[in-house]
Backbone as a ProteinNet text record, in pm:
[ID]
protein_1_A
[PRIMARY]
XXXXXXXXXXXXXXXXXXXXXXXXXXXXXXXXXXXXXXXXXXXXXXXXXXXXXXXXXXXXXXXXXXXXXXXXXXXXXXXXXXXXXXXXXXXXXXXXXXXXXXXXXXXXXXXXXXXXXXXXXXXXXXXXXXXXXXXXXXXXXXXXXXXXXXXXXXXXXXXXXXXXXXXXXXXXXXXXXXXXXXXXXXXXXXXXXXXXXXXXXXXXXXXXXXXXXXXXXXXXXXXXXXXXXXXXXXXXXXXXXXXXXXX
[TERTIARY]
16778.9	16884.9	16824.5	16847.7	16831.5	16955.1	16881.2	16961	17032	16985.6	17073.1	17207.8	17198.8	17345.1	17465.1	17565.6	17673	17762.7	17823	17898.3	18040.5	18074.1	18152.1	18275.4	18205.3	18290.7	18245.2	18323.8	18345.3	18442.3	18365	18411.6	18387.8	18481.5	18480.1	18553	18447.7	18534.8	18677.1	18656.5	18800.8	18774	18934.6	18938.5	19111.4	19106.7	19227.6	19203.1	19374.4	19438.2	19499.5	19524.1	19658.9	19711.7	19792.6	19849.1	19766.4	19725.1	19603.6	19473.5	19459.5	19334.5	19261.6	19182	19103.3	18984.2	18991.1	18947.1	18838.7	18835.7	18702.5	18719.7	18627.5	18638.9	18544.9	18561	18525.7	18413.1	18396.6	18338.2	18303.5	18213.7	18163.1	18036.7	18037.6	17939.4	17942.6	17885.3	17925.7	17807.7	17910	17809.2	17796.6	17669.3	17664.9	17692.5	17716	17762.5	17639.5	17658.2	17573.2	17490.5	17555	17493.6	17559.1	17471.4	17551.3	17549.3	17678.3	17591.1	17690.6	17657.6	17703.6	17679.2	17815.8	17873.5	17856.2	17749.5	17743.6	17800.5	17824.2	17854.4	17913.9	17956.5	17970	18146.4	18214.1	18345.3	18497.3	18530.1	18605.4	18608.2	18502.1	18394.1	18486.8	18586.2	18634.3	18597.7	18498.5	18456.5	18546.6	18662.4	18762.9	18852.1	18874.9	18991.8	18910.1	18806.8	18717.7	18747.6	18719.6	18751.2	18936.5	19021.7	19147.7	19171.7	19133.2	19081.7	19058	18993.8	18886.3	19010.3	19075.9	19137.7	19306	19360.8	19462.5	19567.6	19501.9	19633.3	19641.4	19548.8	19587.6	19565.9	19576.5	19571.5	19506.2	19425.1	19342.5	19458.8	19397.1	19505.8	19420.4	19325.8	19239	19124.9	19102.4	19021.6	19032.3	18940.7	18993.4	18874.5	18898.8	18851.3	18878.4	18763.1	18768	18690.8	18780.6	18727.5	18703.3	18588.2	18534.7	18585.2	18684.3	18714.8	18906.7	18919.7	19059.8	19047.7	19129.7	19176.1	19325.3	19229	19361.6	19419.3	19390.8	19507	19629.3	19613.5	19732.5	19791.2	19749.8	19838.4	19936.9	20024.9	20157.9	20164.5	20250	20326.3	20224.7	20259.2	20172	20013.5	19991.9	19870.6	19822.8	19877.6	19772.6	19757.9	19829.5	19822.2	19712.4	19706.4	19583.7	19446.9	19404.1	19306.1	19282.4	19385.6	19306.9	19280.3	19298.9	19257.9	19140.4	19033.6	18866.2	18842.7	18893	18887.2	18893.5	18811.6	18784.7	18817.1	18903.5	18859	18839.4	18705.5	18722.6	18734.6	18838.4	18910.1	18806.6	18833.6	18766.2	18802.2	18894.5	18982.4	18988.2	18912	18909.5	19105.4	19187.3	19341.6	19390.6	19344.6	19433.5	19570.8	19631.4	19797.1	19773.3	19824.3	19810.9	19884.9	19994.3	20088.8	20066.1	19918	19894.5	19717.8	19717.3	19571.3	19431.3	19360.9	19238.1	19265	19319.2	19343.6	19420.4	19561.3	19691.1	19654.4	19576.8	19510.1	19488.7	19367.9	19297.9	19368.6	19457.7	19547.1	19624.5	19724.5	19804.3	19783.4	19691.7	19652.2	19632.8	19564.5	19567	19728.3	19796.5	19919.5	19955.2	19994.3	20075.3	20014.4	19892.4	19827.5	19730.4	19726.2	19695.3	19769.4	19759.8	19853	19794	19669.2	19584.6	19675.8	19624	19677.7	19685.3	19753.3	19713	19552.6	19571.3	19369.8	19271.6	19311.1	19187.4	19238.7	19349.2	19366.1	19260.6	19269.9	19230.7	19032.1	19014.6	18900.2	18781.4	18927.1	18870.2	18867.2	18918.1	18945.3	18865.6	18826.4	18708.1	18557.8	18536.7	18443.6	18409.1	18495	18506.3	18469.4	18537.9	18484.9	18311.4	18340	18172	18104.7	18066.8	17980.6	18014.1	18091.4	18048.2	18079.5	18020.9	18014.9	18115.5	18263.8	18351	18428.6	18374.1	18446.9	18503.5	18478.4	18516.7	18602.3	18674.3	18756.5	18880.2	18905.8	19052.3	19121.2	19147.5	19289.8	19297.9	19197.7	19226.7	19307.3	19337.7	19403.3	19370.5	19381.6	19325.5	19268.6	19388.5	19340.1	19259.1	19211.7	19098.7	18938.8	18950.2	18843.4	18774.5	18637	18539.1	18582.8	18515	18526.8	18412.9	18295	18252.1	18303.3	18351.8	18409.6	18527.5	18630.2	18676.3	18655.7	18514.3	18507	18453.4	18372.7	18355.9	18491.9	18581	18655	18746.5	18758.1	18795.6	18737.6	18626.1	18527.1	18551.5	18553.2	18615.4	18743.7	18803.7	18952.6	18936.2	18840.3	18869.2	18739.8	18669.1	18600.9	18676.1	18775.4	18890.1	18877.9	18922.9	18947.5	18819.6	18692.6	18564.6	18570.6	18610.6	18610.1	18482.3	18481	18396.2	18318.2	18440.1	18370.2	18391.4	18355.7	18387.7	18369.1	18469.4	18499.4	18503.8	18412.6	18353.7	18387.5	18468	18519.2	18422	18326.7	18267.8	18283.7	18171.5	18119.6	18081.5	18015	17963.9	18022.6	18152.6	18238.3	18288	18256.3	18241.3	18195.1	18067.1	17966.2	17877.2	17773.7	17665.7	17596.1	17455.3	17376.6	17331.4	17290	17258.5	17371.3	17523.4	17638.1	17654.9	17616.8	17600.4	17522.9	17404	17294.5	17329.2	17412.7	17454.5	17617.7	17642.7	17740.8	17672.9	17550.4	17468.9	17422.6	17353.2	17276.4	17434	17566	17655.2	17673.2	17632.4	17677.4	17561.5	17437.6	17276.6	17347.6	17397	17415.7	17498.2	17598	17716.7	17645.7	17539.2	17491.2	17356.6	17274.5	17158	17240.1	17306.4	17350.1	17460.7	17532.4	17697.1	17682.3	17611.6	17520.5	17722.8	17742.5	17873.7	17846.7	17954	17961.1	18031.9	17929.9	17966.5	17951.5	18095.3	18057.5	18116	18000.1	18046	18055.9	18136.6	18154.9	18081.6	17957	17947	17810	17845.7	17830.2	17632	17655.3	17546.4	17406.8	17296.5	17228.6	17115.1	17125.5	17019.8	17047.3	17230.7	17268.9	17262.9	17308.5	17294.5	17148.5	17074.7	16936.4	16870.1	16928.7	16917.5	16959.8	17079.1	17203.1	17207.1	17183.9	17218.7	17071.3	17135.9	17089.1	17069.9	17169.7	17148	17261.6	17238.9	17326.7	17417.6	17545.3	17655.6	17609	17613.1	17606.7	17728.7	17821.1	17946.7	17964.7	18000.4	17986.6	18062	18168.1	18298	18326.6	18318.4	18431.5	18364.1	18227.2	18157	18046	18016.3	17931.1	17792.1	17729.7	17615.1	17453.8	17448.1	17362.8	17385.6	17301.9	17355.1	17274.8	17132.5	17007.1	16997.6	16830.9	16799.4	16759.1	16744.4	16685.5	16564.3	16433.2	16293.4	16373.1	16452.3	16441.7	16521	16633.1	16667.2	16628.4	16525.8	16433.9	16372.2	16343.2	16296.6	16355.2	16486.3	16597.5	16574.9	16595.2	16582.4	16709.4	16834.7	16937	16839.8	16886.8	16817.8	16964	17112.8	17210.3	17224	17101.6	17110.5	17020.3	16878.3	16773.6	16839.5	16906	16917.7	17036.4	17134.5	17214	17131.2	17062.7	16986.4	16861.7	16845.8	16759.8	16602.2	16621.3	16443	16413.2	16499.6	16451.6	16516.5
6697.9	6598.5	6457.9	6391	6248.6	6117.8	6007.4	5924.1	5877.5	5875.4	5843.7	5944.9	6047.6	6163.2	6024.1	6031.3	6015.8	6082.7	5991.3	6005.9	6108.5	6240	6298	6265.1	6195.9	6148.1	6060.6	5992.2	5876	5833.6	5815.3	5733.2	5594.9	5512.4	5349.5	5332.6	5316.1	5228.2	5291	5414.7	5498.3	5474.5	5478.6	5491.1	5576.2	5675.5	5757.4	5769.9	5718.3	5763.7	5828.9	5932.9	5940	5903.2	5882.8	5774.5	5659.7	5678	5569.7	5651.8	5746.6	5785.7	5762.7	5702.5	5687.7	5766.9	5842.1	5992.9	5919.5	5860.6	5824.3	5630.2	5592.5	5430.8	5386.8	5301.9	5224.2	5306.2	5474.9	5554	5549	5522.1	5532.5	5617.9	5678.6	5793.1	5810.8	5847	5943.6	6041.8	6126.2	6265.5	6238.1	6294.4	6276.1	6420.4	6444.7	6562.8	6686.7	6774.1	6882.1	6934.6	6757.8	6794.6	6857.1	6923.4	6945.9	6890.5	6819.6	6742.1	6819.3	6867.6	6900.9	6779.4	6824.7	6738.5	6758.6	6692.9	6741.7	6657.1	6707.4	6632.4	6707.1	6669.1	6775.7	6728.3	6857.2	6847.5	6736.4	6732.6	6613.7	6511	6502.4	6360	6363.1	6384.9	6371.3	6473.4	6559	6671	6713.8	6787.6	6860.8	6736.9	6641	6518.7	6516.5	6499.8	6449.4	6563.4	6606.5	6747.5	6733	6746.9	6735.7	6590.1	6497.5	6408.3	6346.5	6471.1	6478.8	6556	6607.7	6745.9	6664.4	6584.9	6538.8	6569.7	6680.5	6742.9	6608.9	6496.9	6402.6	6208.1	6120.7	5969.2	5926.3	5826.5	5754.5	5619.6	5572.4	5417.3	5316.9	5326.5	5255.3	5276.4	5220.6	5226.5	5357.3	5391.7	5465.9	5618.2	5713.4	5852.2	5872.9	5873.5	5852.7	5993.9	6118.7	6194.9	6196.8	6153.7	6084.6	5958.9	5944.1	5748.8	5757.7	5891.5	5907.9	5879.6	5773	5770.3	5826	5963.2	6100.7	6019.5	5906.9	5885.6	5801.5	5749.4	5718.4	5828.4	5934.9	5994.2	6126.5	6161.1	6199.9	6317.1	6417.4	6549.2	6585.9	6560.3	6582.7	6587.8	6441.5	6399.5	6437.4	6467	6501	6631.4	6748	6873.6	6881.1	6809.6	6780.6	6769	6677	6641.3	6801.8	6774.2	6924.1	7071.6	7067.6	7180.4	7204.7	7030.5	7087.4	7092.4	7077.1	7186.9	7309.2	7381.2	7436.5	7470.2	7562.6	7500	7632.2	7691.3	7777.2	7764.6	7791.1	7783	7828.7	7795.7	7855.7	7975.6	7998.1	8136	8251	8191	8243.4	8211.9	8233.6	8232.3	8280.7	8425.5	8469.5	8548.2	8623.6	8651.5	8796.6	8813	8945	9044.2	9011.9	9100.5	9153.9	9094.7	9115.4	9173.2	9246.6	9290.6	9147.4	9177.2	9068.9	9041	9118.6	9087.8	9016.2	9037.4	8962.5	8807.7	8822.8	8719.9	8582.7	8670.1	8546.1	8563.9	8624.9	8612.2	8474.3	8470.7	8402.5	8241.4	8198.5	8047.4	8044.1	8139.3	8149	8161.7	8241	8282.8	8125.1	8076.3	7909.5	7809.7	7820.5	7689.5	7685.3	7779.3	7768.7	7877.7	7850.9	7959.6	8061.7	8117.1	8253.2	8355.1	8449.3	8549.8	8680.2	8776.2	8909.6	8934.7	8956.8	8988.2	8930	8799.3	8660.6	8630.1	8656.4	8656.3	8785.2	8884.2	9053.5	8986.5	8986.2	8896.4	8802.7	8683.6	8587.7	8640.4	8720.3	8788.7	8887.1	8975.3	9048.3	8960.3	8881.4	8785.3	8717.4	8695.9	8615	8668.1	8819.8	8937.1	8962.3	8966	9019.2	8950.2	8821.6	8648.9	8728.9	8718.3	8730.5	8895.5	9061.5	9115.6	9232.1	9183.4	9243	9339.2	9325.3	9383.3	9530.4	9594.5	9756	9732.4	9617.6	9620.4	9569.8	9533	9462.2	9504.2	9622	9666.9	9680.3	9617	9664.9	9510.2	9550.6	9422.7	9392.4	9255.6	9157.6	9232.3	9297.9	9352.2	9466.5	9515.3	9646	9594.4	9459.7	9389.8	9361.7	9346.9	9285.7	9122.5	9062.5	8944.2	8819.3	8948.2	8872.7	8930.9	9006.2	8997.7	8903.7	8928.3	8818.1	8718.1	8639.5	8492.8	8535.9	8579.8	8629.6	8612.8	8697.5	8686.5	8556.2	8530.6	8375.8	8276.2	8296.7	8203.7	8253.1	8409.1	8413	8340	8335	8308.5	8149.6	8061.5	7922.7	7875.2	8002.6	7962.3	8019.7	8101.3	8127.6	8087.9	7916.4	7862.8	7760.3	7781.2	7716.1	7592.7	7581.7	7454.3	7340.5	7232.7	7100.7	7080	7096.6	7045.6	7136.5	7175.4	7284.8	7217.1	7268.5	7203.7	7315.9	7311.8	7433.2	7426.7	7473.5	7434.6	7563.5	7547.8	7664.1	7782.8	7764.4	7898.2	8024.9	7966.3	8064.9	8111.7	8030.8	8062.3	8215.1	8290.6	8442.8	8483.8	8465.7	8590.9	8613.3	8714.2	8732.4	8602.9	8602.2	8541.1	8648.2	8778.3	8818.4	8805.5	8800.5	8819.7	8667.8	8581.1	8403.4	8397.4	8436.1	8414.7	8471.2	8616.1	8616.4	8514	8463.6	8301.9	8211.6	8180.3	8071.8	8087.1	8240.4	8280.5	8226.2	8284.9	8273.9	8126	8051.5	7836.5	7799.7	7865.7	7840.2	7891.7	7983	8048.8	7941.3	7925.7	7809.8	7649.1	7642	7523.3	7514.5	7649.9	7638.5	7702.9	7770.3	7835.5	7764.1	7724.3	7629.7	7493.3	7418.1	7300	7243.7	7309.2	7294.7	7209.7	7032.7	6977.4	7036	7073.4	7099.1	7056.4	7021.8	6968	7063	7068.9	7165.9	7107.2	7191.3	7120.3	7218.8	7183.6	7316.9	7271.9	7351.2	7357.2	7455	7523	7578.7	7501.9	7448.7	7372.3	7477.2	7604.1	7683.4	7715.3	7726.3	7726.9	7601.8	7477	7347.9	7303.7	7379.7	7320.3	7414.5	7533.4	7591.6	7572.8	7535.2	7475.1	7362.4	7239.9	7088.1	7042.7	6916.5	6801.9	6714	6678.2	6531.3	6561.1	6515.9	6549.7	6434.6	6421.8	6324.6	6342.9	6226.7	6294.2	6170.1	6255.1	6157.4	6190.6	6062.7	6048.8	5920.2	5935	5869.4	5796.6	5884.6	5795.5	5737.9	5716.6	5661.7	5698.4	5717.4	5782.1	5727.3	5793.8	5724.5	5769.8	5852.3	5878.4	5947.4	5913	6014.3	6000.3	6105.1	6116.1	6237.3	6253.6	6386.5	6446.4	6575.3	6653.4	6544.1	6541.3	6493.4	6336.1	6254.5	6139.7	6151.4	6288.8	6235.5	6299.9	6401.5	6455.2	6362.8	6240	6075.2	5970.5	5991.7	5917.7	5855	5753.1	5672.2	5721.5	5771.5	5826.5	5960	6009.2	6093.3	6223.1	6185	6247.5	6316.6	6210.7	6250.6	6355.2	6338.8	6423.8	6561.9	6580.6	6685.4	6755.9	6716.7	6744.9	6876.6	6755.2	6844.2	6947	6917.1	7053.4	7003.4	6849.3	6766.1	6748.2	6780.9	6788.8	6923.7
8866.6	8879.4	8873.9	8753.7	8745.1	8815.6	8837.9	8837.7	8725.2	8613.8	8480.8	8494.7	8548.1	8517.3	8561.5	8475.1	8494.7	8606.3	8703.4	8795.4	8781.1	8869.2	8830.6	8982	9048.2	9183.7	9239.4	9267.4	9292.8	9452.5	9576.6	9665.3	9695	9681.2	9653.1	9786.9	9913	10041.3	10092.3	10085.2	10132.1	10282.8	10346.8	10454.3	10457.6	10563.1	10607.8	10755.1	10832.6	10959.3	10937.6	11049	11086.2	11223.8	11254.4	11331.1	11359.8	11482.4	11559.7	11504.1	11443.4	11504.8	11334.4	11367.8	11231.6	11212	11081.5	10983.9	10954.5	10823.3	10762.6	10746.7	10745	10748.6	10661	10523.1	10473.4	10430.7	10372.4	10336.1	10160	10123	9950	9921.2	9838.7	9824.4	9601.4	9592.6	9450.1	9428.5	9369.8	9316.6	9191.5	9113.1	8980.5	8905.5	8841.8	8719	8765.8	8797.5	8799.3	8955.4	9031.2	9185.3	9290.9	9333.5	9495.1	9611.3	9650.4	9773.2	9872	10014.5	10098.1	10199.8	10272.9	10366.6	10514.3	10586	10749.4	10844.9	10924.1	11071.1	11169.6	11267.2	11393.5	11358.3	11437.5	11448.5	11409.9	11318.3	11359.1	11325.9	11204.7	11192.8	11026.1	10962.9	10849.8	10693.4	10737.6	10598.9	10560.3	10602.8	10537.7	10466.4	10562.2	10486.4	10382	10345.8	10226.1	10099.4	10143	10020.6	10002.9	10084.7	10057.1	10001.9	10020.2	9911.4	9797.9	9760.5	9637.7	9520	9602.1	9524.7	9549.8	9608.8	9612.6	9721.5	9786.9	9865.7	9961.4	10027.3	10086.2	10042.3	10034.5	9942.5	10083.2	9977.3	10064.2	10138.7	10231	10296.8	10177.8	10181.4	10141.8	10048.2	9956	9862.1	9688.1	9678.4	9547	9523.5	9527.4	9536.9	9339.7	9283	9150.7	9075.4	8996.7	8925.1	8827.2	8779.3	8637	8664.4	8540.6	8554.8	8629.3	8672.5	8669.8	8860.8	8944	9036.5	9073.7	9142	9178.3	9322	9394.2	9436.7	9418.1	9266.7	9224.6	9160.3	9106.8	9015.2	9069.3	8979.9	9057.1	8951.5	8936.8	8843.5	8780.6	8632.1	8536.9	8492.4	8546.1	8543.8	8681.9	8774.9	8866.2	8848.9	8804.7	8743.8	8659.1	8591.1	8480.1	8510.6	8612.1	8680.7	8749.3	8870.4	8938.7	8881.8	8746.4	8652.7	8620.3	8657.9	8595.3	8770.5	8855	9015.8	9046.5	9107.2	9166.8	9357.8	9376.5	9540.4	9607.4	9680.8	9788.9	9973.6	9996.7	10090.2	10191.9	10306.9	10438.5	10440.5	10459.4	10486.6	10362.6	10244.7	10102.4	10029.1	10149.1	10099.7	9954.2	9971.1	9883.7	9896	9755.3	9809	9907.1	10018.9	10050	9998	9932.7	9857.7	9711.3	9701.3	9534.9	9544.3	9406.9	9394.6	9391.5	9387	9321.8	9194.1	9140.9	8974.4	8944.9	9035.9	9004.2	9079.5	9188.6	9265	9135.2	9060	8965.9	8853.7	8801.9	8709.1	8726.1	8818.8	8847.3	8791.1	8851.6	8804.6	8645.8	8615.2	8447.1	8390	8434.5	8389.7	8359	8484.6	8531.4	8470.4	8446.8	8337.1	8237.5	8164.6	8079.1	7976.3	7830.7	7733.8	7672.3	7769.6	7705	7700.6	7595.4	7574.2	7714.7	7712.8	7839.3	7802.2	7647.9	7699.6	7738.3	7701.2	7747.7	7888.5	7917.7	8109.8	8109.1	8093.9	8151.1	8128.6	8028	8011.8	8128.8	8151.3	8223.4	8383.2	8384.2	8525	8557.9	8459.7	8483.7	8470.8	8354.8	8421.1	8516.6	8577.5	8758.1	8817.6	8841.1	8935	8893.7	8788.8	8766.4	8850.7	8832.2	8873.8	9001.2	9036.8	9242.3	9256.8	9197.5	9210.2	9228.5	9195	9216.9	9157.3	8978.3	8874	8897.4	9029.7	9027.7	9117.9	9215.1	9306.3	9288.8	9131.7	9075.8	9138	9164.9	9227.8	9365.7	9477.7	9534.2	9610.9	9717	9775.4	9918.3	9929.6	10012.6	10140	10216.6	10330	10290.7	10207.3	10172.9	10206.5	10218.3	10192.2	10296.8	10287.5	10444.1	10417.2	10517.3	10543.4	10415.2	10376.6	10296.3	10124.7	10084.6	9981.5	9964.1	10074.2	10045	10008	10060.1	10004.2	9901.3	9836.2	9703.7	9660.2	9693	9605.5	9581.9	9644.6	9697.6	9590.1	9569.1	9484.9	9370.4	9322.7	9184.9	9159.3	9231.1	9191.1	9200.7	9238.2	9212.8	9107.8	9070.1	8953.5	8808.6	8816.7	8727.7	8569.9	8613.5	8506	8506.8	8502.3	8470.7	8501.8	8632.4	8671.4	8637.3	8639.8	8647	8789.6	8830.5	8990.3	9084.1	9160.2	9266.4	9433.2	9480.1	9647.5	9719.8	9853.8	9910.6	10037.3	10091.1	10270.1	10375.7	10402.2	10520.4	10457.7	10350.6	10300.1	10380.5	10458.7	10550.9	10670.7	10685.6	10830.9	10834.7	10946.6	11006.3	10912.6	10871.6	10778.9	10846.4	10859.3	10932	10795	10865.7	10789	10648.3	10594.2	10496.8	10422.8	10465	10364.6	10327.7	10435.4	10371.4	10253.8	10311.2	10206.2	10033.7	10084	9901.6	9865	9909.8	9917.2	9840.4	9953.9	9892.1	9780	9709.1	9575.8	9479.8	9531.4	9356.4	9364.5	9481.5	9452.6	9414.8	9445	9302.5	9207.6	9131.6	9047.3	8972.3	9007.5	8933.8	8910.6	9015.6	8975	8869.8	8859.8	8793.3	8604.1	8618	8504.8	8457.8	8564	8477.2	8503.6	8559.2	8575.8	8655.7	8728.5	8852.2	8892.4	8904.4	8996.2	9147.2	9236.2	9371.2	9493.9	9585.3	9718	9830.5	9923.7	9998.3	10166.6	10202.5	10386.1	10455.7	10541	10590.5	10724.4	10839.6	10947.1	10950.8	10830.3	10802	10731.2	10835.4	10800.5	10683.8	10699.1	10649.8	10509.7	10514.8	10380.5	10280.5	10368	10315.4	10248.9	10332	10289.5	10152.2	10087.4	10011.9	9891.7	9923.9	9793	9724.5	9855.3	9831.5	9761.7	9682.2	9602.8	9721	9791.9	9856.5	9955.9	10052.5	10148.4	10281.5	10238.6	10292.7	10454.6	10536	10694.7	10778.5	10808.1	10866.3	11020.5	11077.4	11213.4	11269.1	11327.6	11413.4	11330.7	11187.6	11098.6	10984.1	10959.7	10864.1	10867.7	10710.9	10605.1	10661.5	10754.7	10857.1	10770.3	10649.2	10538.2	10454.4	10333.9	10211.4	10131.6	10128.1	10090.2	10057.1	9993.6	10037.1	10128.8	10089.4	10239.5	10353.7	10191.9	10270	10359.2	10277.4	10352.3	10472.6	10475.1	10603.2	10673.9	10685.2	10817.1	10887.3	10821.7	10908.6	10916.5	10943.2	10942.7	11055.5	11077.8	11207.5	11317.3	11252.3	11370.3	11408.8	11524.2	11560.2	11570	11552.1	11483.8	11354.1	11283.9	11139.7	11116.2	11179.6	11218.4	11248.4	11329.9	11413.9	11322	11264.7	11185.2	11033.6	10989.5	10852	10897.9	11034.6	11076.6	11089.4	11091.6	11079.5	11220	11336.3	11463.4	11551
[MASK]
+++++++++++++++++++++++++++++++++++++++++++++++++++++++++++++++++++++++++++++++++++++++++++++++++++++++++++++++++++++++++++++++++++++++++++++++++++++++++++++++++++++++++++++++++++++++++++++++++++++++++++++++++++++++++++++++++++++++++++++++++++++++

């Protein structure tokens, strides 16, 4: 990862409340095309607003959250439909349908936006499964599943439609550590083979430190570093230290 890569995100001085209570303040960051930067901080400190964000489900008060040159918090219907199509998003919870197979799961988004044929859906859907190991479990459905297939599967279904950028909410939330660790191998995988812009939120310093390029560190509201690993193990906060695992 060079500094020449072109910027695929863009935070310009965002800030979000809700009511009194202020989320992120006067926060700017950018990822460049192909990096991963994961997002640390303890509880509360704004990671999830950031990703909902990024992806539109919430508008900044302030400033401009920019994908490529497109600022998703002005845009509305169409065009914001458009934008969140080179997105990606895996959910904490993985959130898929419980009333439907894995197949009909990652079908669906293909069905609704884009005009492939049944075989290039049947196709793109068995390719998904493959990437995170699943291709023999199409049929089965949600509740058949452990806790770590699900996010597997979860991750097929928001790598679907070959996303650009991928948004990662607590990859590792209720996995033992060996079922994390194959989490962490398919987000190397998307980033060394599909050169994936990815940002991930995550509480897991062991996974973070495996995955990430450079790593966001937020605290009572503002973007308190955003380096790499080596520089912030000697970070002068001793929050920031202790966060990436350098104390």
């Amino acid at each position: 990862m060079t500094e020449s890569q072109p910027a695929a995100i863009v935070f310009d001085k965002v800030s979000k409340s809700f009511g009194s209570k202020q989320v992120l303040q006067e926060v700017s960051f950018s990822v460049r095309q192909g990096e991963t930067v994961c997002l640390l901080g303890r509880s509360g400190t704004g990671k999830s607003v950031t990703l909902k964000l990024l992806i539109g489900l919430l508008r900044a008060d302030i400033g401009k959250v920019l994908i490529g040159q497109d600022n998703i918090s002005s845009l509305e219907g169409d065009d914001l439909s458009q934008l969140r199509r080179k997105m990606g998003f895996l959910f904490q919870s993985a959130a898929l349908f419980d009333s439907a197979t894995l197949e009909e799961n990652l079908a669906l988004p293909l069905r609704r936006l884009t005009d492939k044929s049944k075989l290039e859906i049947e196709y793109a859907v068995h390719r998904a499964l493959a990437e995170v190991g699943l291709a023999g479990d199409k049929y089965k459905m949600p509740g058949e599943l452990s806790g770590g297939m699900k996010k597997r599967a979860g991750l097929a279904r928001a790598l679907v439609l070959e996303p650009e950028i991928l948004l990662v909410d607590e990859p590792s939330s209720g996995l033992d550590r060996i079922t994390a660790s194959e989490i962490d191998d398919l987000l190397l995988e998307q980033k060394t083979k599909r050169r994936t812009t990815i940002v991930i939120v995550t509480h897991d310093v062991h996974g973070a430190r495996r995955v990430g390029d450079r790593f966001a560190v937020l605290d009572k509201a503002r973007l308190v570093a955003f380096d790499t690993l080596q520089c912030l193990e000697n970070h002068e906060s001793k929050t920031v230290r202790t966060l990436v695992g350098g104390q």
